[in-house]
C-alpha positions in Angstrom: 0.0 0.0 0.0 2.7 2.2 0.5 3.8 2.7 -2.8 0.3 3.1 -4.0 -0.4 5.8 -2.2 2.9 7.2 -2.9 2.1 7.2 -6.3 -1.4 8.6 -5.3 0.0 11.6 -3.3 2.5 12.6 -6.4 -0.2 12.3 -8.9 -2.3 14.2 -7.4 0.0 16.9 -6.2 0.4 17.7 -10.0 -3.0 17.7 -10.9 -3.3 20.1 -8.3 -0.5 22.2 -9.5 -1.6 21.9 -13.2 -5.0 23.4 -12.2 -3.8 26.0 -10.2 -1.5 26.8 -13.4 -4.9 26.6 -15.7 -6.7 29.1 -13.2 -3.6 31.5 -13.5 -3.8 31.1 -17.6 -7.8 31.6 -17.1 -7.3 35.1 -14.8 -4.9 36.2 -17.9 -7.4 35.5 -20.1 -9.8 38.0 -18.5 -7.2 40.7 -18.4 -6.7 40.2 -22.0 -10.4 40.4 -22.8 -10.6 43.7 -20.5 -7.2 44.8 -22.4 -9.0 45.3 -25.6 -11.7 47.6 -24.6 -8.8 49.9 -23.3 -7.4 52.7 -26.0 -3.3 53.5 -25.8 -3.1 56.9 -24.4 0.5 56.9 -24.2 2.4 59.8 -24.9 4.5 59.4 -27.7 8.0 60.8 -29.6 7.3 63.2 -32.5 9.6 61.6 -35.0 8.7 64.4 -37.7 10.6 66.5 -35.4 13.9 66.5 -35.9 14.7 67.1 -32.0 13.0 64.5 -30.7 14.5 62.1 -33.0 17.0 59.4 -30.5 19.7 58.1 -31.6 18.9 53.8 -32.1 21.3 51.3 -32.3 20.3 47.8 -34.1 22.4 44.9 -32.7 22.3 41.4 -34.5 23.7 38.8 -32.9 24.7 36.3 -35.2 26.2 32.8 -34.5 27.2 30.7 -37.9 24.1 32.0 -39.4 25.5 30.9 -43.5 21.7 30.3 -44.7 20.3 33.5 -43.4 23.1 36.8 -43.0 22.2 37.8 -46.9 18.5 38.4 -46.0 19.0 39.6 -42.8 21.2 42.2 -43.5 18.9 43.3 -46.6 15.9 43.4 -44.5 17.6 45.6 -41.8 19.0 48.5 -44.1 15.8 49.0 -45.1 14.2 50.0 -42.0 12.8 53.6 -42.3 14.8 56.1 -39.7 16.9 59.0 -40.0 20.4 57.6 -41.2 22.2 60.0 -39.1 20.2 58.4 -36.0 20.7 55.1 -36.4 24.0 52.7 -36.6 23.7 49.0 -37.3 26.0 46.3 -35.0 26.6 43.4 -36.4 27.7 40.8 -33.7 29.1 37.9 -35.5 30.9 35.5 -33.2 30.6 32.8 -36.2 33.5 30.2 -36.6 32.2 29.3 -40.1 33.1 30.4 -43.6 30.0 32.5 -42.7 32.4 35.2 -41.8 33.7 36.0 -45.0 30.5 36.4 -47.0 29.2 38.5 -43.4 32.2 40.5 -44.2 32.0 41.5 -48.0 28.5 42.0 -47.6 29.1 44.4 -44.6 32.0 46.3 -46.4 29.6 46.8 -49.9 26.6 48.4 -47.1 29.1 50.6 -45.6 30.3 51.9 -49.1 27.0 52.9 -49.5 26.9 55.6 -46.8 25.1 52.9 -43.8 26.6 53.3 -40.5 27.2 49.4 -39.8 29.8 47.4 -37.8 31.4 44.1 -38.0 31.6 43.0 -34.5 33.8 39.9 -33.8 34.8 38.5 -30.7 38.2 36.1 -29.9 35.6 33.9 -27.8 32.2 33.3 -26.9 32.1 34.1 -23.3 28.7 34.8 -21.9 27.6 33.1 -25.5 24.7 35.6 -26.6 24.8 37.8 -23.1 28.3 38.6 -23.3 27.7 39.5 -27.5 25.3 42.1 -26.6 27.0 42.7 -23.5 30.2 43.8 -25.5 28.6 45.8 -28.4 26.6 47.5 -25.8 30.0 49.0 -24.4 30.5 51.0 -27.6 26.8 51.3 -29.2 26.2 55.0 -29.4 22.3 54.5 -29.3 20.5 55.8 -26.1 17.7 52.6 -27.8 19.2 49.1 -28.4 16.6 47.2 -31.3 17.6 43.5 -31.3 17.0 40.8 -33.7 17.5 37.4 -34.0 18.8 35.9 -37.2 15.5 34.7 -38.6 13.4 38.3 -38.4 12.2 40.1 -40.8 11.1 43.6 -39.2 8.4 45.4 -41.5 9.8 49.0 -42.9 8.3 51.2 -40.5 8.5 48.9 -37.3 11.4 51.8 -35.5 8.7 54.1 -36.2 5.9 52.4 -34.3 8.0 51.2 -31.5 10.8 54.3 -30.7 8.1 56.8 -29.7 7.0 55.0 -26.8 10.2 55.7 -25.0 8.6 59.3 -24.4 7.8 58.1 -21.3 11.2 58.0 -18.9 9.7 54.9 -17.3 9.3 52.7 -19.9 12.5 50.4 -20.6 11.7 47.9 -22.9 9.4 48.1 -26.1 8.5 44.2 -27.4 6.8 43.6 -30.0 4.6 40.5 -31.0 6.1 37.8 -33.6 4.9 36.7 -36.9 5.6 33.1 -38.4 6.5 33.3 -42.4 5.9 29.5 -42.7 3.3 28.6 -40.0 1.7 26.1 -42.7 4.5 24.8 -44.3 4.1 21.1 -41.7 2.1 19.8 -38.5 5.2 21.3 -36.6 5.2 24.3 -38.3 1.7 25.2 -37.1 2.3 23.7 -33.2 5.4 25.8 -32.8 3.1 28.4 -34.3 -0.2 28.2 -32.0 2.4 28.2 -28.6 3.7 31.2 -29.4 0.6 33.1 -30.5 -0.9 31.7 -26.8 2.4 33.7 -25.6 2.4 36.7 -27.7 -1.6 37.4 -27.3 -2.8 35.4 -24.0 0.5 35.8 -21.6 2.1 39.0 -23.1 -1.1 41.1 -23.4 -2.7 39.6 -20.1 0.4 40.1 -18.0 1.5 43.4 -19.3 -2.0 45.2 -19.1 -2.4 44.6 -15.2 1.5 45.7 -14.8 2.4 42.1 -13.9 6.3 40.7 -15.5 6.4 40.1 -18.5 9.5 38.9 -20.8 11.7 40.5 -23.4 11.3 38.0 -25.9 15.3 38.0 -27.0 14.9 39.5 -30.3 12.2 41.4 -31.9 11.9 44.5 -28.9 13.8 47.7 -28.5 15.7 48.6 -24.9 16.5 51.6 -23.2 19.9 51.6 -23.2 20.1 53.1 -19.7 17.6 50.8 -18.3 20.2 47.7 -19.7 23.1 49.3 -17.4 20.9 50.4 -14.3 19.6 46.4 -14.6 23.0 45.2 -14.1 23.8 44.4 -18.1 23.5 41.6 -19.5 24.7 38.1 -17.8 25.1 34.6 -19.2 24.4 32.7 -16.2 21.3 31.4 -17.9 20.3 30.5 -21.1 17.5 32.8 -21.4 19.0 36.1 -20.8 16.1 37.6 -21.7 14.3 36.6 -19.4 16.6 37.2 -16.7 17.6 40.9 -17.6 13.8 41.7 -18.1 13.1 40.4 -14.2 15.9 42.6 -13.1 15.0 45.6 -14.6 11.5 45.1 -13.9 12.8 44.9 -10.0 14.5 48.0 -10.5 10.7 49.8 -11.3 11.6 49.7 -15.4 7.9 49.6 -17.1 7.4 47.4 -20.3 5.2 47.6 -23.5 4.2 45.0 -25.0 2.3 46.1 -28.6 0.2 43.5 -29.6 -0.5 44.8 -33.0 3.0 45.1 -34.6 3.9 41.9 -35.9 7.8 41.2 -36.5 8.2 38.6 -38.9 10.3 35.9 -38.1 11.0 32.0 -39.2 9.9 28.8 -37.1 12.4 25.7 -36.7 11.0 22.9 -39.2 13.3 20.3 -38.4 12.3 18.4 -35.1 16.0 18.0 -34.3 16.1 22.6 -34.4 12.4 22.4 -32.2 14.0 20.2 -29.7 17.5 22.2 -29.1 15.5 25.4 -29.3 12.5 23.8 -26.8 15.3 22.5 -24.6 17.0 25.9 -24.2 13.9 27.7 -23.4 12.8 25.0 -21.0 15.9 25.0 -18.9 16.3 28.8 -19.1 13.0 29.2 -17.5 13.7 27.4 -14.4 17.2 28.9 -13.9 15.7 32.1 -13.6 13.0 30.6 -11.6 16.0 29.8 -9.1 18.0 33.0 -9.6 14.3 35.1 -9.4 12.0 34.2 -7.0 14.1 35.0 -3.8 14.1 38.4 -5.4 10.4 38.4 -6.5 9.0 37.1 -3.1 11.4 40.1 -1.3 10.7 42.7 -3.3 8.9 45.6 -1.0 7.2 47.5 -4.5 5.1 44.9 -6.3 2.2 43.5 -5.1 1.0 40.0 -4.2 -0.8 39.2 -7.4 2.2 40.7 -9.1 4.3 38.3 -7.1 2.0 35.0 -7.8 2.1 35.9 -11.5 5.5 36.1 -11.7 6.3 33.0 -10.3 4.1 31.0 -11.6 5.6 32.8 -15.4 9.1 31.8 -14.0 7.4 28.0 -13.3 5.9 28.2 -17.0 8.4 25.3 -18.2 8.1 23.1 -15.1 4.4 22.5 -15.9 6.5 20.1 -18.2 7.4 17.7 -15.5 3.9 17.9 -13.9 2.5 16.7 -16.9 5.0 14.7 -17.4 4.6 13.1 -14.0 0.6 12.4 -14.7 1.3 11.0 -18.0 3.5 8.0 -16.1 1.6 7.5 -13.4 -2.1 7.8 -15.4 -1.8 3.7 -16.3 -0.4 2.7 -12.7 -3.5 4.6 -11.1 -5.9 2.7 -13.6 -4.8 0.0 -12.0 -4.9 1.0 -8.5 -8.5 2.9 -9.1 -9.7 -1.0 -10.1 -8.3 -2.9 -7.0 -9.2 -0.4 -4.2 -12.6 0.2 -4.1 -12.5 1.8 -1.4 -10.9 4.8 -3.0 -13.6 5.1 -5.6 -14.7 8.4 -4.2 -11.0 9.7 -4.4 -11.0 8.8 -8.0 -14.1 10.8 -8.7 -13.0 13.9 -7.3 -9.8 13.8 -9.2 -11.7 13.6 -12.4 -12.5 16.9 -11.3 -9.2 18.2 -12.5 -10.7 17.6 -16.2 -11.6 21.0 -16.1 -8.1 22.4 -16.3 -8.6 21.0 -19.8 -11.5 22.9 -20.5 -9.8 26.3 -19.3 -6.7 25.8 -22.1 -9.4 24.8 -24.5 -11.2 27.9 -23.8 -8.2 30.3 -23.0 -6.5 29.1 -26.5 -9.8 29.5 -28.4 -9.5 33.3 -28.1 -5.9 33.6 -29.3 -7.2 31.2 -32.5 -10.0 33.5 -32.9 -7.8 36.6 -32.6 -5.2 35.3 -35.3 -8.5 33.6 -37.6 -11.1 35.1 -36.6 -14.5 33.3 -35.4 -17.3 31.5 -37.0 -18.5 27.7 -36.9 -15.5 26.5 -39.4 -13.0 28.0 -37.6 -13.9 26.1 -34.3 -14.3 23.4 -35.8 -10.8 24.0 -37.4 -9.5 25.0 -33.9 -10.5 22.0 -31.9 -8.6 19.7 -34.5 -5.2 22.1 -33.8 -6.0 22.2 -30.3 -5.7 18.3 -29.9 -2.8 18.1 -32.2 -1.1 21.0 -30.3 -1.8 19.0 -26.7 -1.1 15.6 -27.9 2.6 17.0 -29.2 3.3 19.1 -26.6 2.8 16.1 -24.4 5.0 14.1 -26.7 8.1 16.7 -25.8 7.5 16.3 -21.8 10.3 13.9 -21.7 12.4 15.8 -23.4 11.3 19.4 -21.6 11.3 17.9 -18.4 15.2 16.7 -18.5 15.7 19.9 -19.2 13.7 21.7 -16.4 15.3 19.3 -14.1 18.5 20.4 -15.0 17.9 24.4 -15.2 16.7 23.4 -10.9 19.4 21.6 -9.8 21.7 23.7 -11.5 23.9 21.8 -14.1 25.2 24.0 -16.7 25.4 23.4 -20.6 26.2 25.1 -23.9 24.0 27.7 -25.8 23.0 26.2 -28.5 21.8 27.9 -31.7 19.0 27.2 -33.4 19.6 26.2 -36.8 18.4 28.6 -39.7 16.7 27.4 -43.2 15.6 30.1 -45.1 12.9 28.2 -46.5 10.1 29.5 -48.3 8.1 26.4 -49.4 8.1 22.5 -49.1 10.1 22.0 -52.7 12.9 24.1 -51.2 16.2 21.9 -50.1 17.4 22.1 -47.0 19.0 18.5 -46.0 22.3 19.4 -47.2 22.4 22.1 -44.3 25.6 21.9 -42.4 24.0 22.5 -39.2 21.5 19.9 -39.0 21.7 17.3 -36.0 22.5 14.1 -37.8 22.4 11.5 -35.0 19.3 11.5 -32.3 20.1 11.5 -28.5 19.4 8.4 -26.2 16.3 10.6 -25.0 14.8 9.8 -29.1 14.8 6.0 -27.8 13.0 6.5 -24.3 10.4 8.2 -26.1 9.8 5.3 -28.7 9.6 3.2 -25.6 6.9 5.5 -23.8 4.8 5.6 -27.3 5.2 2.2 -26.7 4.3 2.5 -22.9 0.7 4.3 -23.5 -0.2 1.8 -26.1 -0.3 -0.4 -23.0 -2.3 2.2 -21.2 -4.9 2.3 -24.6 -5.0 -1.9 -24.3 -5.4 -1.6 -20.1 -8.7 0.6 -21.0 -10.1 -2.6 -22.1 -9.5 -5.0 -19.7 -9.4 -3.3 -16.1 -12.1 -4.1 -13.9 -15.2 -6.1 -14.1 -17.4 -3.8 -15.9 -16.3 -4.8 -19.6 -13.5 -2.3 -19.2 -12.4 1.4 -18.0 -12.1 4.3 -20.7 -12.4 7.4 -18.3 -8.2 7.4 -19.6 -8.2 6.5 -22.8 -8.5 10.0 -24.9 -5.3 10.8 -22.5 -3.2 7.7 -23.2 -4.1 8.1 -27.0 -2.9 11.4 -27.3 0.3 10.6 -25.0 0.6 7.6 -27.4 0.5 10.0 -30.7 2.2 13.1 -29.2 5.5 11.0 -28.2 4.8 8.5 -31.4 4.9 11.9 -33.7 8.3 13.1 -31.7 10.0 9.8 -31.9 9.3 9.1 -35.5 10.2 12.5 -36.6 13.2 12.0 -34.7 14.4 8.7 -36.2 12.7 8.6 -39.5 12.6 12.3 -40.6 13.9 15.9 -40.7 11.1 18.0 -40.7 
């Protein structure tokens, strides 16, 4: 018995903690929905005037980006801003022949009158952190724009996003991002509905009560004086992002969040890219979880709610090993709820937590509609992405939850880049890219085994108890069994 209600007590621990989770996602919601009823009344830069134009500086930092400098350079000298205003830092600390095309390209754009720089570093200390951390030291912009490799910022996006800075308090401008091949595969379009849940639910909901919210890494604009007064950037973590916007926010820094300008930018379409990218996020979430909440919970000038919010924003990635946890345990309590009778009223109140469920259903069903739009089709398409969404995100818990495990206990690893494609439709080539993953991890094998695993827990619907069978499990157990099915075929069978 001991061990059952071991495995009773941990189970339903993360139920509980997945519902309180669900009820946090379902209070954003209603901020969101109050959000929109709100006009901006900020006050705002005059950009026609000359002297209240500030002085920007774009950094990109680049890491062997081969596939993708060409475009992203082009797309950045076009931004509309007054040339004399604006200087563009290219930090490259690339160890590929990436360097020398960077370079030419880079020396033809400075011919032509634009005020850019070659950065280069003799290591990667601090990996991303310490590259913006070193072109920072001699940017001459009072604003710091950032982009990632893969983002394509619309002409005008310095002139919807500088003026904001009118108000002294405001430290960081993010913007919402766009996905240039959301259909081009089923991953494609998962990656794709997570972050518009981020970018619309989270982003709006937190920022519109003056709860935390992120810098996103790339796509947002910084007050450069806000950066220093934060404590810079630092590479203890591998979402320094995160981790500078919590400590400026500490510091009283405001952020804005615009919702309506989209930055372009492109998704992963490899699984091997989702995974490295999903691992990186994961981890770098609960180190900052550990480096932030002592700070959160101490902090004398935000308030409770503030402080629950945050927390559970810093806790976003452990809801990995939560579900993770319930996904293992779901077929040992089938058994146990058919041999103990005597907990059959325990067992119906835990089918309570069903409803957690139902609030993701429902939160995610206004972020659909905001990016589709209503109407009886687009439900019906919604609950078909919804399941595919939940099923897959349940096949990377494995995977998600190694590496919230290791951002908690503390164990420190690499950044490592997302690969970059540039690819614009399915007929475009891309497995000849030198940056591809070519040989899955031991973790690609566990999963095969767990698709394996909640077949079992599909077959045990049928033959538990004396009724002809339990099936209050099954639509569980067959989405665990497709979600990590999906993840370990892709894995050993295909690149995108």
């Amino acid at each position: 018995m001991i061990l059952e209600y071991t495995i009773i007590t941990i189970y339903s621990v993360a139920l509980i903690l997945i519902f309180m989770y669900a009820l946090a996602q379902l209070n954003l919601l209603f901020n969101y929905v109050s959000a929109q009823k709100k006009e901006d009344s900020c006050s705002k830069f005059d950009l026609t005037n000359p002297d209240e134009v500030p002085f920007v500086t774009i950094q990109l930092p680049v890491y062997n980006e081969l596939y993708v400098m060409e475009r992203l350079l082009e797309n950045i000298v076009k931004l509309e801003y007054p040339k004399n205003k604006l200087e563009i830092q290219v930090l490259d600390d690339s160890t590929d022949e990436s360097v020398d095309s960077t370079a030419t390209q880079i020396e033809k754009l400075q011919q032509e009158g634009i005020d850019i720089q070659h950065i280069r570093r003799t290591n990667r200390q601090g990996f991303k952190a310490g590259a913006l951390k070193e072109g920072l030291e001699i940017a001459k912009g009072d604003f710091i724009a950032i982009f990632d490799a893969d983002f394509l910022p619309e002409k005008d996006w310095l002139l919807q996003t500088v003026p904001y800075f009118k108000n002294q308090n405001v430290g960081v401008v993010q913007t919402r991002w766009g996905h240039i091949n959301r259909n081009y595969s089923t991953l494609t379009k998962v990656q794709a509905f997570a972050l518009d849940a981020h970018f619309t639910l989270e982003q709006v909901g937190r920022n519109s009560k003056g709860h935390f919210i992120n810098f996103n890494g790339t796509a947002g604009i910084w007050r450069k004086q806000c950066i220093i007064d934060a404590g810079n950037w630092e590479g203890d973590t591998l979402t320094e992002d995160l981790d500078l916007s919590y400590r400026a926010q500490l510091k009283q820094w405001k952020f804005k969040y615009l919702e309506d300008v989209k930055t372009p930018a492109e998704l992963p379409v490899i699984i091997s890219a989702a995974r490295s990218q999903q691992f990186r996020w994961n981890k770098g979430g609960a180190e900052n979880f550990q480096k932030m909440a002592k700070r959160v919970l101490s902090n004398q000038h935000i308030s409770l709610k503030t402080k629950i919010h945050s927390l559970l924003h810093l806790l976003n990635s452990s809801m990995f090993l939560m579900i993770f946890l319930v996904a293992i345990l779901s077929i040992p309590m089938l058994y146990i709820k058919n041999e103990y009778a005597h907990l059959k009223s325990y067992f119906y109140m835990m089918s309570f937590f069903v409803i957690s469920t139902i609030i993701f259903f429902i939160c995610y069903w206004f972020m659909f509609k905001r990016t589709y739009g209503g109407g009886f089709v687009n439900f019906i398409k919604y609950i078909g992405t919804f399941f595919t969404f939940f099923s897959i995100a349940m096949g990377f818990s494995l995977h998600n939850t190694i590496a919230v495990l290791e951002g908690h206990i503390g164990k420190k690893s690499e950044f490592v880049r997302t690969p970059k494609f540039n690819i614009k439709s399915l007929k475009d080539s891309w497995k000849n890219n030198k940056y591809i993953r070519k040989k899955p991890s031991l973790n690609v094998i566990i999963e095969g085994l767990l698709t394996l695993y909640f077949g079992f827990g599909m077959y045990s619907a049928f033959v538990v108890g004396d009724q002809g069978g339990d099936f209050g499990l099954f639509p569980f157990h067959l989405m665990l069994f497709i979600g990590f099915g999906y993840v370990f075929c892709k894995s050993i069978f295909s690149k995108v």
